[in-house]
C-alpha positions as CSV (number, residue, x, y, z in Angstrom):
1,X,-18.5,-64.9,-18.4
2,X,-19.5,-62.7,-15.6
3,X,-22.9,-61.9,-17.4
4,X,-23.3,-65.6,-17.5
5,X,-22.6,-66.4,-13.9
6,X,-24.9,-63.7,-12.9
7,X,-28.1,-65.1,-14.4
8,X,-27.3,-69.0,-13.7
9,X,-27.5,-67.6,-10.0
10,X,-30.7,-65.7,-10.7
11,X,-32.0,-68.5,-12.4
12,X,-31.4,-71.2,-9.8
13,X,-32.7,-68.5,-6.9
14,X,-35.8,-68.5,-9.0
15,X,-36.0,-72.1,-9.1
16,X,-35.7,-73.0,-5.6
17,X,-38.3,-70.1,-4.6
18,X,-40.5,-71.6,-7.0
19,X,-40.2,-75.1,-6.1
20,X,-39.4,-74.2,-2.1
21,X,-42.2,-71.9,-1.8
22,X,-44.6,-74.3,-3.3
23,X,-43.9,-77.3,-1.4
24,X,-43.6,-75.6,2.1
25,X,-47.4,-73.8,1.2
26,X,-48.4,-77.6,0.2
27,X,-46.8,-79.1,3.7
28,X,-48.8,-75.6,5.5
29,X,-51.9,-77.0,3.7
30,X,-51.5,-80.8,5.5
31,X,-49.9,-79.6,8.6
32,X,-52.3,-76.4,9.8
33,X,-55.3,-76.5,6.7
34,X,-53.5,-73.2,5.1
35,X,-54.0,-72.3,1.7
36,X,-57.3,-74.1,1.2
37,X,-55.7,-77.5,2.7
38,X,-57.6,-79.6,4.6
39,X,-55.4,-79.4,8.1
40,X,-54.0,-83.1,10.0
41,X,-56.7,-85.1,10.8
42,X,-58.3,-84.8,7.2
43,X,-55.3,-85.6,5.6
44,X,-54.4,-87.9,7.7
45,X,-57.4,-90.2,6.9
46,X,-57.0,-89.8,3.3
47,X,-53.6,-91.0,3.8
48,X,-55.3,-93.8,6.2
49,X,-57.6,-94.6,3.0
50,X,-54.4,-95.0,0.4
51,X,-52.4,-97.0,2.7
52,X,-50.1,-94.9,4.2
53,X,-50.1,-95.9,7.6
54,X,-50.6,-95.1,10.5
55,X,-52.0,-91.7,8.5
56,X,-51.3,-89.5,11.0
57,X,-48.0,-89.8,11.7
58,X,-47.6,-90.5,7.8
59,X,-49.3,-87.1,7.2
60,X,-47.3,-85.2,9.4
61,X,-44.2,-86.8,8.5
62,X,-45.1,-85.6,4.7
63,X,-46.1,-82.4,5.6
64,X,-43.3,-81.6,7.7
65,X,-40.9,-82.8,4.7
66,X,-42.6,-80.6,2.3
67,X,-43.2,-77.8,4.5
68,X,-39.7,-77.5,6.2
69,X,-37.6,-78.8,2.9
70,X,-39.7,-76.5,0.9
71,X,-38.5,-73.6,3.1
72,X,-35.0,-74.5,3.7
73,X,-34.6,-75.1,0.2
74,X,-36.3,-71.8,-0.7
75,X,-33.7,-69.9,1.0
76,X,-31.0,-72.4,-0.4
77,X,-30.0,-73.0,3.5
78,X,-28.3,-76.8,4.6
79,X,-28.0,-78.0,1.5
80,X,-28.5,-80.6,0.8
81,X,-31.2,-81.3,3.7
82,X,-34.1,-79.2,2.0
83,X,-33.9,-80.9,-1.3
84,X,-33.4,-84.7,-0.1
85,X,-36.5,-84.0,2.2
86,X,-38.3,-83.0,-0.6
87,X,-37.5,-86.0,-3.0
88,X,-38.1,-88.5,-0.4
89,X,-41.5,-87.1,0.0
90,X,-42.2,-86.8,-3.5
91,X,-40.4,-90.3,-4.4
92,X,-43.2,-91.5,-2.0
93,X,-45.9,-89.4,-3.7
94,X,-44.8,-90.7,-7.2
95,X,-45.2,-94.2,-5.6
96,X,-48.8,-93.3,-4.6
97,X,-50.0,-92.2,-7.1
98,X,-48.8,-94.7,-9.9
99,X,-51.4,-96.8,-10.3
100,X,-53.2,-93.6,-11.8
101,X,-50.8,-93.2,-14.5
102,X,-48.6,-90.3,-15.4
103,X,-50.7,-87.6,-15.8
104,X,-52.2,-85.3,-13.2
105,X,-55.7,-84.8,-14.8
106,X,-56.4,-88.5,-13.4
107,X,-54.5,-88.2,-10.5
108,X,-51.3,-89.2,-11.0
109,X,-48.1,-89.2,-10.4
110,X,-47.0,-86.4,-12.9
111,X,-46.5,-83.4,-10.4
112,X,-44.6,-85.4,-7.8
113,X,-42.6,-87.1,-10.2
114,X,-41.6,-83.2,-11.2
115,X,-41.3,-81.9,-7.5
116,X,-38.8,-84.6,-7.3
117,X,-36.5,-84.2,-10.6
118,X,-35.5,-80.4,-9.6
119,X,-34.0,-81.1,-6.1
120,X,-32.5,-84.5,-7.7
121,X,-31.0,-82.9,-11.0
122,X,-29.8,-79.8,-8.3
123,X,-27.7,-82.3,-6.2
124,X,-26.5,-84.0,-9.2
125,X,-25.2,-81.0,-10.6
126,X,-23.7,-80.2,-6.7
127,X,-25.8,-77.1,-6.4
């Protein structure tokens, strides 16, 4: 039983720092252009151009989800703040991006729809 505990904590530390660190490098690449990202103002246009508006407040308020969600979640702190950040941002990702279908190769909604199921199944499960 102990063995079993042991790596269902491993395994959910490894999940959040996957999920966490990804999302909070994706809200670094809207907020300040990290990682290859394009920074505010770009982002906020494209946001501009797919409806979200006004896109610069819209941008920020995404990045700012994903960035500080992705972190507190990453380091499993105020639960459940990190992950219901993240699902609202990605519920409204999903949303965006449905009229491409599911799949990411033609830009849709296939990622976000994933970056939302983990923090949703976690709270469902009261982790």
């Amino acid at each position: 039983m102990l063995f079993t505990m042991g790596m269902r904590d491993i395994t959910l530390l490894a999940s959040r720092a996957v999920l966490g660190g990804y999302l909070a490098a994706h809200g670094a690449q809207k907020l300040f252009g990290a990682f290859g990202g394009h920074g505010l103002g770009p982002t906020a246009a494209a946001f501009d151009r797919l409806g979200l508006r006004p896109g610069r407040v819209t941008a920020a308020a995404a990045g700012l989800s994903e960035f500080g969600g992705g972190l507190l979640t990453m380091a499993g702190l105020a639960s459940p703040a990190g992950p219901v950040a993240i699902a609202g941002t990605m519920a409204v990702a999903s949303a965006t991006h449905r009229a491409n279908g599911p799949f990411a190769a033609s830009r849709g909604y296939e990622l976000p729809a994933t970056n939302l199921a983990k923090p949703a199944a976690d709270q469902a499960a009261g982790r």
